[in-house]
C-alpha positions in Angstrom: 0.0 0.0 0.0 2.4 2.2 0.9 5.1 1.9 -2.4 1.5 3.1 -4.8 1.0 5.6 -2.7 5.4 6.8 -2.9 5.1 6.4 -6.5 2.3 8.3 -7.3 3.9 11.3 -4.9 6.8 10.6 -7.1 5.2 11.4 -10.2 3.2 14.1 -8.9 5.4 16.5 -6.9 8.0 17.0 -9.9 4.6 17.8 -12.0 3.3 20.3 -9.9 7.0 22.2 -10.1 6.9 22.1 -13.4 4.0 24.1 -13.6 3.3 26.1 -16.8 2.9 30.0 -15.5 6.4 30.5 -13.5 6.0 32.0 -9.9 5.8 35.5 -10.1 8.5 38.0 -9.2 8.4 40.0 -5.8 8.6 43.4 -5.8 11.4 44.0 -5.5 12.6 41.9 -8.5 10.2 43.7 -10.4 11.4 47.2 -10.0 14.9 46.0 -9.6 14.0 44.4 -13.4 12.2 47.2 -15.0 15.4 49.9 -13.5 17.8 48.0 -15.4 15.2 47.8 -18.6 15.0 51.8 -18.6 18.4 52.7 -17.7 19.1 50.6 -21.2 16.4 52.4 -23.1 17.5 55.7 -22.1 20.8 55.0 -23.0 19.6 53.6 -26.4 17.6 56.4 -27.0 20.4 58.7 -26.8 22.2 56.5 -29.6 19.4 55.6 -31.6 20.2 57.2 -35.1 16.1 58.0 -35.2 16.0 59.9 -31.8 19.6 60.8 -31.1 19.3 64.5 -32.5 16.2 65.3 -30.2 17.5 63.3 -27.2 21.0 65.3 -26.8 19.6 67.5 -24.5 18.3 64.9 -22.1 20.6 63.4 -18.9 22.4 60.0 -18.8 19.7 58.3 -16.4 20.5 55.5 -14.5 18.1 54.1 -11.8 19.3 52.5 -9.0 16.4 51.6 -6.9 18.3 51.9 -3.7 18.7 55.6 -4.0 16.4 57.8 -2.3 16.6 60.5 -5.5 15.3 58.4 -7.5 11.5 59.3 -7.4 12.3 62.6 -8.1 14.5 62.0 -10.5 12.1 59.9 -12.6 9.9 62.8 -12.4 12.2 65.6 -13.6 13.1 62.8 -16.5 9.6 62.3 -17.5 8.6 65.9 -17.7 11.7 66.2 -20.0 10.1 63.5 -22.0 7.1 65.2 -22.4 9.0 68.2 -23.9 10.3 66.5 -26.5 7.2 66.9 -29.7 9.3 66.3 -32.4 7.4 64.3 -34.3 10.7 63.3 -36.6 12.1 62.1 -33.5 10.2 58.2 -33.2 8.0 59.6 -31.2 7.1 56.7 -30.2 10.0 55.5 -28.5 10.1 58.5 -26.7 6.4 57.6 -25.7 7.3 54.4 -24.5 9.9 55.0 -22.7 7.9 58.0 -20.3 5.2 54.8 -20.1 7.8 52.9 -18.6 9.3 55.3 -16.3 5.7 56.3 -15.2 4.9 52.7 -14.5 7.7 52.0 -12.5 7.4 55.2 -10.0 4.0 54.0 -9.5 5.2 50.7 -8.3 7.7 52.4 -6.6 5.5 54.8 -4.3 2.4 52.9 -4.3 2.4 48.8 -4.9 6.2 48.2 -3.2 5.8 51.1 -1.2 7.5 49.6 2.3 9.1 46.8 0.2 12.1 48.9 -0.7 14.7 50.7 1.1 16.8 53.7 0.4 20.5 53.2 1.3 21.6 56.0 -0.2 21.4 59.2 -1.1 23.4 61.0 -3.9 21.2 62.3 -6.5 24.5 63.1 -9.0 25.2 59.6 -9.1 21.6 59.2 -11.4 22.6 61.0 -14.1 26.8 60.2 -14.1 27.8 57.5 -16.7 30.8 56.3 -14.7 27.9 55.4 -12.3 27.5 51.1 -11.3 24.9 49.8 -9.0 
């Protein structure tokens, strides 16, 4: 009775790891996820042959969750965003990438809010290149 009963638990348990929707990520995988994701747009925005005229004026942004500038850093960086009409420019990159931005500051202040914790702050080291997290 009992070797039935081991076998089935056998073929079960590996089964039910296996499952097909993966566990989801915490919070703070998520916003440490979608930080890297927009620090790598930004930058390729400021390269992209379609946007790079237009971008120029724009900061190096680099978000390092851990830095207690970085809310209002997001902010500043999505109002320059919104300054930028040229429609020549792949707008819609430009769009995208304020979506982004905007979506992460709201997981930030309101869905991970007490999830994540400032350990530093130095609001120049946002928009340096020579800048690692």
């Amino acid at each position: 009775m009992l070797a039935p009963t081991l076998l089935l638990l056998a073929l079960t348990v590996p089964v039910l790891w296996a499952q097909p929707y993966p566990i989801p990520p915490t919070c703070y995988t998520k916003v440490l996820t979608m930080g890297k994701e927009i620090t790598q747009r930004a930058a390729q925005i400021k390269t992209d042959h379609d946007t790079y005229r237009c971008s120029a004026h724009l900061p190096d942004l680099y978000i390092d969750v851990h830095n207690a500038c970085v809310m209002s850093t997001m902010s500043s960086y999505v109002s320059l965003l919104e300054g930028v009409r040229d429609r020549r420019c792949a707008y819609r990159k430009v769009q995208t990438l304020g979506a982004m931005i905007r979506q992460l500051y709201i997981i930030m202040s309101q869905k991970c809010h007490g999830d994540l914790v400032f350990t530093r702050d130095n609001c120049g080291a946002l928009q340096h290149r020579g800048w690692r997290g």
